[in-house]
N, C-alpha and C positions, 0 to 999 in steps of 0.2 A: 574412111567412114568410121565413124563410134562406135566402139568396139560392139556387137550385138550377139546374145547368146540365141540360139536355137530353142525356142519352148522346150521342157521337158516331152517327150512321146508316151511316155508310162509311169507316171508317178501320179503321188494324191491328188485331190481337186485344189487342196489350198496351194500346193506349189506348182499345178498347172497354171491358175488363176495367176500368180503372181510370175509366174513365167513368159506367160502373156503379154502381160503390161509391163514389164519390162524388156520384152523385144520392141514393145510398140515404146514406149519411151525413146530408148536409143534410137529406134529408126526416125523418129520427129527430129531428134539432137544431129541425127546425120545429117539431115535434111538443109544443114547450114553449114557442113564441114568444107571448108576451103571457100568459104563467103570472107566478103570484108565487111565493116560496120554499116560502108553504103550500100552495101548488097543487100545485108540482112533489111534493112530499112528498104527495100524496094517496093512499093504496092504494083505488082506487075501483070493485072491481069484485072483489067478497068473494067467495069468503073468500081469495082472492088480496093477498099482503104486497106485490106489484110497483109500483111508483112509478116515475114519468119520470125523476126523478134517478137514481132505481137503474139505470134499464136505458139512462143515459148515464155512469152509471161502470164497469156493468160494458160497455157498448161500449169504454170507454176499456182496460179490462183486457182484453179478446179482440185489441184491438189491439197492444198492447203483446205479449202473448203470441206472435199469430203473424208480427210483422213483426219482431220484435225477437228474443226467445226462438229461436221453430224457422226463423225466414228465415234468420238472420243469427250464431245462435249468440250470441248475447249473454245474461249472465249478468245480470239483472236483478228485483230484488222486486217483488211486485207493488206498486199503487199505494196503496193498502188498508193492505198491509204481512200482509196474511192469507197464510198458505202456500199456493202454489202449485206448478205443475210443465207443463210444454209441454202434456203431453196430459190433463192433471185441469180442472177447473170451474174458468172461471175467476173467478167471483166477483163482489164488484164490488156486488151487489143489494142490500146491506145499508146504512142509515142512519146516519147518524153527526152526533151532532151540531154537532161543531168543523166538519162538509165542509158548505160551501155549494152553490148549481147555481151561480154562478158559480168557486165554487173546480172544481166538478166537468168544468164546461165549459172550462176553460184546461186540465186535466189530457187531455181528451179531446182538442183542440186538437192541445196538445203528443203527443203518440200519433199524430194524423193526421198532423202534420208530419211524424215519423220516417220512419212507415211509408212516407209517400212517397220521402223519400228514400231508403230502403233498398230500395223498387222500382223508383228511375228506371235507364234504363239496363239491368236485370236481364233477360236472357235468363228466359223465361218456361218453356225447359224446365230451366233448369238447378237442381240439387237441392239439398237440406235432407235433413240427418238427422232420423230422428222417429222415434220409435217401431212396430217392426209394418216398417217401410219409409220409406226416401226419399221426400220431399214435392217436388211443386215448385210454382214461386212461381202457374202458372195454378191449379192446383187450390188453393191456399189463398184465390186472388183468387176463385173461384167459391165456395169456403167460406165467405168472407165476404160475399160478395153477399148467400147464403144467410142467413148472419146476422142479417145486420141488417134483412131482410126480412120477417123471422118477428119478430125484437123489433119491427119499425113497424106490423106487425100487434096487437100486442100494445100499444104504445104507442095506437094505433086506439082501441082502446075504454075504456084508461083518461083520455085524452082526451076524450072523448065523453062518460063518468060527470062529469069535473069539469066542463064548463060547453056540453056539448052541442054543439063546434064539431068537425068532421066533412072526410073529405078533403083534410086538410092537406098 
């Protein structure tokens, strides 16, 4: 499995936060470790379309979205190249056959890197325009937690339809 660190237990809220979502990060990335290209690509748990690839590109477009787009104000396509918007779907679920899981996981990659650096250092109450109201960077870190917490659930059982391994 992918390498996975243990949250901090005692440390500030901004490197709990990010402690966080980078357990939950690597634990989705597990979530395919010893897959083949046809694995990844499996929708196995009907009548459900969701595949592992899918829900590591669209991790990769949620991130791009709210680390980039609403953190940071940066005017950026999606990765897809599908129309998007801060507060719309972000997409990403959809197969493509030119995009590898390696093409998908270097895209993902580069997202993690960003986003990190676009929260180091970041006052955790300071804000983001967004639609409806100002965001700031804790609540999008608890957003995200959320996120990806629900796709590794999700990733759970389509794992488990392709070759029965469990608790990744």
């Amino acid at each position: 499995m992918s390498d996975r660190a243990v949250p901090p237990m005692n440390a500030d809220e901004h490197t709990t936060l990010a402690g966080w979502l980078d357990f939950y990060r690597a634990t989705l990335i597990g979530k395919c470790d010893g897959l083949d290209e046809t694995q990844v690509r499996t929708a196995s748990v009907p009548p459900s379309s969701l595949t592992l690839i899918g829900l590591v590109q669209h991790a990769a477009e949620v991130e791009r979205n709210w680390f980039r787009r609403v953190l940071t104000g940066q005017d950026v396509p999606s990765i897809s190249g599908e129309p998007t918007s801060p507060e719309g779907h972000d997409g990403g679920f959809e197969l493509r056959d030119d995009v590898t899981f390696a093409d998908a996981l270097v895209a993902w990659e580069k997202e993690v890197a960003v986003a990190r650096a676009n929260c180091a250092g970041r006052d955790l109450d300071r804000t983001s325009p967004f639609p409806g109201g100002d965001v700031t960077l804790r609540w999008i870190y608890a957003h995200m937690i959320g996120e990806y917490a629900r796709h590794i659930g999700h990733a759970d059982l389509v794992r488990e339809r392709i070759d029965g391994v469990t608790g990744v």
